[in-house]
Structures are given as C-alpha cells and as structure tokens.
C-alpha positions as CSV (number, residue, x, y, z in Angstrom):
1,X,-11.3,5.9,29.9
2,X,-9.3,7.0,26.9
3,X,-7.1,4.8,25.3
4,X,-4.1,5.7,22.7
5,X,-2.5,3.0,20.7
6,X,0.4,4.3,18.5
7,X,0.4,2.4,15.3
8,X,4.1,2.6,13.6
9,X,3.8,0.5,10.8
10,X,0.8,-1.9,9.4
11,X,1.0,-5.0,7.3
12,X,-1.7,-5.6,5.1
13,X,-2.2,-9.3,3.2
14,X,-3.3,-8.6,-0.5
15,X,-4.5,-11.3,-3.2
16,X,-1.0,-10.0,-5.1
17,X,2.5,-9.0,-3.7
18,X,2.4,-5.5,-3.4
19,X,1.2,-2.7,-5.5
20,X,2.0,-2.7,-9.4
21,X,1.4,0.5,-11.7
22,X,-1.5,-1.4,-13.2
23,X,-3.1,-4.7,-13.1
24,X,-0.8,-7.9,-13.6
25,X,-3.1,-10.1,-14.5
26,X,-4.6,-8.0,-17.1
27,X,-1.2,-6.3,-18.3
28,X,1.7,-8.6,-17.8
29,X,4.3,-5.9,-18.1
30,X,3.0,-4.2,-15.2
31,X,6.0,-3.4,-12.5
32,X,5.8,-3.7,-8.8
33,X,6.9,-1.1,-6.7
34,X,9.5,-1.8,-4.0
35,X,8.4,1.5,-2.1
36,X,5.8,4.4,-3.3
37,X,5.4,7.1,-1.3
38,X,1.7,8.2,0.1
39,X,0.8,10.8,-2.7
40,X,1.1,8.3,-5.7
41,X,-0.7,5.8,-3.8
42,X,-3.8,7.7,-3.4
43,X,-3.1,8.8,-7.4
44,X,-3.8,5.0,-7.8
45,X,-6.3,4.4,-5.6
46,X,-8.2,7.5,-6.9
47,X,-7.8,6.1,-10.5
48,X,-9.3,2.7,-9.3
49,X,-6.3,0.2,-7.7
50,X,-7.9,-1.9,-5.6
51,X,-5.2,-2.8,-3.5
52,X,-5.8,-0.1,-0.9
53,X,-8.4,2.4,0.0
54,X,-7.7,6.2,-0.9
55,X,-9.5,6.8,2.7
56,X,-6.9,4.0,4.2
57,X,-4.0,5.9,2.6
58,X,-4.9,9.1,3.4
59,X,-5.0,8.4,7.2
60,X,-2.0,6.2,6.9
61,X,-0.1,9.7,5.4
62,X,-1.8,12.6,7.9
63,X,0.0,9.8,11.0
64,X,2.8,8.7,9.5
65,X,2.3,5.1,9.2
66,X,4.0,2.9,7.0
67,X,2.1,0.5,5.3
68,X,3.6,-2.7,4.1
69,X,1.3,-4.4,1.1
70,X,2.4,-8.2,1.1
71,X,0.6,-11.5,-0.2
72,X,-1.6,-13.9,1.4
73,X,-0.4,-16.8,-1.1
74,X,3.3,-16.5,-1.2
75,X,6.3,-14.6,0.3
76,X,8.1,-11.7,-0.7
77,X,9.1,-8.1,0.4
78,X,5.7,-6.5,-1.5
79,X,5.6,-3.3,-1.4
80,X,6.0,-0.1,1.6
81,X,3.6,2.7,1.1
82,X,5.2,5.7,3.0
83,X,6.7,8.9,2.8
84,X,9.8,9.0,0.6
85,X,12.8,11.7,1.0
C-alpha cells in the first residue's frame, strides 16, 4: 500500500524566534528575518546556522513547503522560509 501525505507548510520549534543573519546571543545587533526565501537559507545553513538543516531546506524548496521557524520559549511570528516573488 502506498501512501501520499501532502505537506503544505511545516512549523518547526527553535531554542530562538526565527532565523537571524547571525547569532544573537553572540552579536546582539543581529536582525531577524520576517521571511527569507529558500536560497538564502541554505547560504546560512551552508555557512553553519544551526537553526535548520541545508538537507531540510533543500527538500523543503524542490516541494514547495513553507517552513515556519518559531520558538519553544515564547511567542511570536518567527520567521517563514519559502519562496519569495
């Protein structure tokens, strides 16, 4: 039997809320990104973010899923990895 689950959009629970252009606790100036398409997240994932897995976001990008980084500690929009216009 051959099952087929279509996946739209994933929500993934970080330690920090949403992907930042480099590491906040390290530099405190760092911004977070409201959206970021799929090509600069693997850029940061290649370059050693550990927020999400260039593998993860590379599959994410060849389906089309969105992929919504939010914190486990506290709530906020985070940030939406997917393809931008």
């Amino acid at each position: 039997m051959l099952i087929i689950i279509i996946i739209a959009s994933l929500s993934l629970y970080v330690n920090y809320d949403g992907v930042y252009s480099a590491d906040p606790k390290k530099f405190p100036d760092a911004v977070r990104y409201d959206t970021i398409d799929y090509d600069s997240m693997l850029a940061l994932a290649r370059q050693g973010a550990q927020v999400l897995h260039d593998r993860a976001v590379e599959l994410a990008k060849e389906h089309g899923v969105e992929i919504q980084v939010l914190s486990s500690f506290r709530p906020g929009p985070g940030t939406i990895v997917t393809a931008l216009p």
